[in-house]
N, C-alpha and C positions, 0 to 999 in steps of 0.2 A: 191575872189582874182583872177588876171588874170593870166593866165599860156604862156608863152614862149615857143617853141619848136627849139632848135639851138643846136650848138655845145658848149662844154664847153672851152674856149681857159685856163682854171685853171688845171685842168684832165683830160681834152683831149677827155673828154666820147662826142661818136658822138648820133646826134640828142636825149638830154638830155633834160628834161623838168626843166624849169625854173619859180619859181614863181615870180611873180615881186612885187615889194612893193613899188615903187614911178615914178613921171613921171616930167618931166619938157621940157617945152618947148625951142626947141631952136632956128628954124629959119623957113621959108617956100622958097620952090624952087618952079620954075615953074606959079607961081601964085595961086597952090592951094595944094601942096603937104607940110603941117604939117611936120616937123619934130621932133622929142622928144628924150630926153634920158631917159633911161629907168633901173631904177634899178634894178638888178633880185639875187633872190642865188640859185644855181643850188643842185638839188634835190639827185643826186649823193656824191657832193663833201663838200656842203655847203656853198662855197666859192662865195661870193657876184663879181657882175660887170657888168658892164653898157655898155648897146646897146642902136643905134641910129635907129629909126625905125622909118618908116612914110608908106602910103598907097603908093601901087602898081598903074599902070594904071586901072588893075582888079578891084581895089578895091576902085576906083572913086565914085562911086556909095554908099561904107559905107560913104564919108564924113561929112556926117550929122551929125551920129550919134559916129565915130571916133573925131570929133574934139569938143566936148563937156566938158568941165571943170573936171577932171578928170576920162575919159572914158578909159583910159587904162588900170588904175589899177582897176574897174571894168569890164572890160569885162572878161566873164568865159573863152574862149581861142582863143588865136589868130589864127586866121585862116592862115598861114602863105603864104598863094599863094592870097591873097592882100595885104599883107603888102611886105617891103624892109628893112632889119636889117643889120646894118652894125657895128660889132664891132670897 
């Protein structure tokens, strides 16, 4: 299971780790920047909710292997200095 690293906007707890459990596509910007939401429940509160995350310019280079048929909710952690999460 992939793990998250953000803030919790449910209890507040800062950079809280998140397990995520689902992903779905929702649009591409740019021409090559994937965008997903992302279901997660945070490890503090329990309390499930959904980020919008896609790769960084840094992390141009994961594309390959980031935009593969459910590669989020396997990857072991996100690295978060190439990706961009926006609740």
């Amino acid at each position: 299971m992939s793990l998250l690293v953000a803030n919790c906007p449910r209890c507040g707890a800062n950079q809280i780790t998140f397990d995520v459990r689902a992903q779905v596509y929702r649009s591409t910007e740019y021409d090559w920047c994937n965008l997903y939401e992302i279901f997660c429940v945070c490890r503090a509160c329990s309390q499930p909710t959904i980020y919008v995350v896609g790769l960084s310019t840094e992390g141009y280079h994961l594309r390959d292997t980031f935009y593969k048929e459910g590669a989020l909710v396997m990857f072991l952690v996100f690295r978060n200095n190439h990706m961009i999460h926006r609740r």
